[in-house]
C-alpha positions as CSV (number, residue, x, y, z in Angstrom):
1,X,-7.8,-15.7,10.6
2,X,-7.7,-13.4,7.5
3,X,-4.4,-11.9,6.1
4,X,-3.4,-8.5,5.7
5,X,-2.2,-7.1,2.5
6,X,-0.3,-3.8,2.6
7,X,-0.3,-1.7,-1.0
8,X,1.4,1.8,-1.8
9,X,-0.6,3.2,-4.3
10,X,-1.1,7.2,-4.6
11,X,-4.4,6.1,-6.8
12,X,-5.9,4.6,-3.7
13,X,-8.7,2.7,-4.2
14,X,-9.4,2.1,-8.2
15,X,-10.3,-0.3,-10.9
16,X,-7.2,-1.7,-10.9
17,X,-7.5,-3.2,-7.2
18,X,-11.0,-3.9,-7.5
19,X,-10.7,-6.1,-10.8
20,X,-7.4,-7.3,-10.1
21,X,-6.3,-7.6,-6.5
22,X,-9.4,-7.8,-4.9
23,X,-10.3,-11.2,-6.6
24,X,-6.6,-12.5,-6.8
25,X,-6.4,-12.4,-2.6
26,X,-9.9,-12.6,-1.6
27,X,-10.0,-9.3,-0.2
28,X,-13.3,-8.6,1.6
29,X,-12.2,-5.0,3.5
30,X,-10.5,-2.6,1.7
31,X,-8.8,0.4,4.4
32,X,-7.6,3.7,2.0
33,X,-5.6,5.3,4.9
34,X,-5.4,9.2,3.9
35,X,-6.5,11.9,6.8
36,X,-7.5,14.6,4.6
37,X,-9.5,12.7,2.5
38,X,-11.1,10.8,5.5
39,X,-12.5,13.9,6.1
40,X,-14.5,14.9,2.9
41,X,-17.3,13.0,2.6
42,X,-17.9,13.8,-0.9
43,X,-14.6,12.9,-2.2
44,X,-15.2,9.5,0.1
45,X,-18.4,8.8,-2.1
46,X,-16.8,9.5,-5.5
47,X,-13.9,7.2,-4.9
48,X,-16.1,4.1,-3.1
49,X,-19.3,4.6,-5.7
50,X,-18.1,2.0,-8.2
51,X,-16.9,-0.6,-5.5
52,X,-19.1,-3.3,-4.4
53,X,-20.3,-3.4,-0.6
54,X,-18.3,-7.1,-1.0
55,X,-15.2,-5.2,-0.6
56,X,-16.0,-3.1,2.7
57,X,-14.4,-0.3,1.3
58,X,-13.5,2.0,4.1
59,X,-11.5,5.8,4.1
60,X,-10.0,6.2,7.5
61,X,-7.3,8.5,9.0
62,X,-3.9,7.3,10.4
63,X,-5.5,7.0,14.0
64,X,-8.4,5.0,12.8
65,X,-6.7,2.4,10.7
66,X,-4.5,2.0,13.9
67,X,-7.5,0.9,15.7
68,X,-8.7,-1.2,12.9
69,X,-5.8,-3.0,12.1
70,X,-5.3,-3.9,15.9
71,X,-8.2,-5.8,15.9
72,X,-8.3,-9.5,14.4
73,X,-10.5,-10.0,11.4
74,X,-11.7,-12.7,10.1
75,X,-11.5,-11.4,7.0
76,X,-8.2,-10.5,4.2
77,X,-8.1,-7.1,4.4
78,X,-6.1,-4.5,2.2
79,X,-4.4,-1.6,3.2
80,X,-3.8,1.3,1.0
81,X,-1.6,4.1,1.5
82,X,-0.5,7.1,-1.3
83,X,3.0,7.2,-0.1
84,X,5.7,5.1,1.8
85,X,6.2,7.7,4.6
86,X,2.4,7.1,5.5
87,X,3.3,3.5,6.3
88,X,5.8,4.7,9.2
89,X,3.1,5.2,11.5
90,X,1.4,2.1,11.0
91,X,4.4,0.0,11.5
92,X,3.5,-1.8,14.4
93,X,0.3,-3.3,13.0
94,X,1.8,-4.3,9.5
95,X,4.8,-6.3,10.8
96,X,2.0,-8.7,10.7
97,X,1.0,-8.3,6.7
98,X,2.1,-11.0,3.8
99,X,3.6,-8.1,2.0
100,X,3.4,-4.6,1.3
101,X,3.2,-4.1,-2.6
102,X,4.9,-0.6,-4.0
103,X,2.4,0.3,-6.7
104,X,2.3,3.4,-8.6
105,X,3.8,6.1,-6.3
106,X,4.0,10.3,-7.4
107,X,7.1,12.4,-7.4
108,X,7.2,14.9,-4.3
109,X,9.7,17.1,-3.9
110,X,11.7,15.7,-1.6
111,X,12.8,12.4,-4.1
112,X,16.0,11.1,-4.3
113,X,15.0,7.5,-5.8
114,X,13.1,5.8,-9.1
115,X,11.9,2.5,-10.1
116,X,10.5,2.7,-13.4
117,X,8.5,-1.0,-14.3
118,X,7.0,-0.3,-18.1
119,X,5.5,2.9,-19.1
120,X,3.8,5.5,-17.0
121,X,4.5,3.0,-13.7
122,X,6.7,4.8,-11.6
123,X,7.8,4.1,-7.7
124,X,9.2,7.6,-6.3
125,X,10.9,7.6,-3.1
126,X,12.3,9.8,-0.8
127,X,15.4,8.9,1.5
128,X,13.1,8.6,4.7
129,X,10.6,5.8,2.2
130,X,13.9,3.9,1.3
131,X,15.2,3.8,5.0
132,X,11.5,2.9,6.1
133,X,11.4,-0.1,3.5
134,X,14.9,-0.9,4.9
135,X,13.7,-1.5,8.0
136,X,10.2,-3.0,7.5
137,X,11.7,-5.1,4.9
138,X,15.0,-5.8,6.9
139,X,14.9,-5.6,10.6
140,X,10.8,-6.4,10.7
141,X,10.9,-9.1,8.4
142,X,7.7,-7.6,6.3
143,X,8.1,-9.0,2.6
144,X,8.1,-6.0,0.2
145,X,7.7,-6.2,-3.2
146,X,6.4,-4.4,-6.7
147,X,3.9,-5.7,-8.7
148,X,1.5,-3.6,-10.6
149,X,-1.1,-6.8,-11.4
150,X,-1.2,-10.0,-10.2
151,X,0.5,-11.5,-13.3
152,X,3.4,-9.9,-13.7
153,X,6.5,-10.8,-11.9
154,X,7.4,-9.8,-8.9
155,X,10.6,-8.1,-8.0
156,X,11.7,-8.2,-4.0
157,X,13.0,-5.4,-2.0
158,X,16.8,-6.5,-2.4
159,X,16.6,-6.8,-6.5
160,X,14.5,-3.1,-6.2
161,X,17.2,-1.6,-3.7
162,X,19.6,-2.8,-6.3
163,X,18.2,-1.1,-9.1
164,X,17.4,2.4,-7.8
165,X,21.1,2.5,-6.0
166,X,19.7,2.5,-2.5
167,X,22.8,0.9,-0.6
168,X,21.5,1.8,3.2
């Protein structure tokens, strides 16, 4: 049975989790999940030209990840979302992932929160993605974490919650 990895990334798929992630967990599907961009094939060819048929790399909409994460694979897949908030639809089918990993994340209007890790890495996040994390992390026992390469350290939801004053 493969594992599911869950990363928050508003890059979506790039070098970075090609070169580094995608060798460090064996990764051989990658699912961007983004509905508008699911729907330009253009844009779907520039950001998959550089990254090898080993990875699978797919660009699906909320619905079809839905349907692809309820199946079993075989394979260690990774899921990658632009935002937190994207993640509350999928939350029935990534109670099941080894973590979700809060990579590089853009500020939206709506932000109340910041985690800054080094320069230019910044994890912006509105009150609805702090409650959501809450909850994965809390009540559905999902394992979230930041960690922007495999070998830096990793810091865990309660030690991030600490430092970005989220007390919910």
């Amino acid at each position: 049975m493969g594992k599911l990895y869950v990363r928050v990334d508003d890059r979506l798929i790039h070098g970075q989790i090609i070169t580094s992630w995608g060798h460090t967990l064996s990764i051989r599907q990658i699912i961007a999940v983004d509905d508008e961009l699911a729907q330009n094939p253009m844009l779907q060819s520039i950001m998959t030209m550089g990254v090898s048929a080993h990875y699978n790399p797919q660009i699906v909409t909320v619905d079809d990840a839905r349907i692809l994460l309820e199946r079993d694979s075989d394979k260690n897949r990774l899921v990658i979302v632009r935002y937190c908030h994207m993640l509350g639809p999928l939350r029935e089918q990534i109670r099941k992932a080894e973590h979700i990993n809060l990579g590089n994340s853009s500020k939206l209007p709506e932000t109340v929160y910041q985690f800054a890790r080094g320069a230019g890495w910044y994890i912006y996040l509105t009150q609805a993605d702090a409650d959501l994390l809450r909850v994965l992390a809390e009540e559905d026992g999902v394992t979230v974490i930041s960690q922007q390469l495999p070998q830096e350290k990793k810091i865990e939801w309660p030690s991030m919650k600490k430092d970005i004053g989220f007390g919910g």
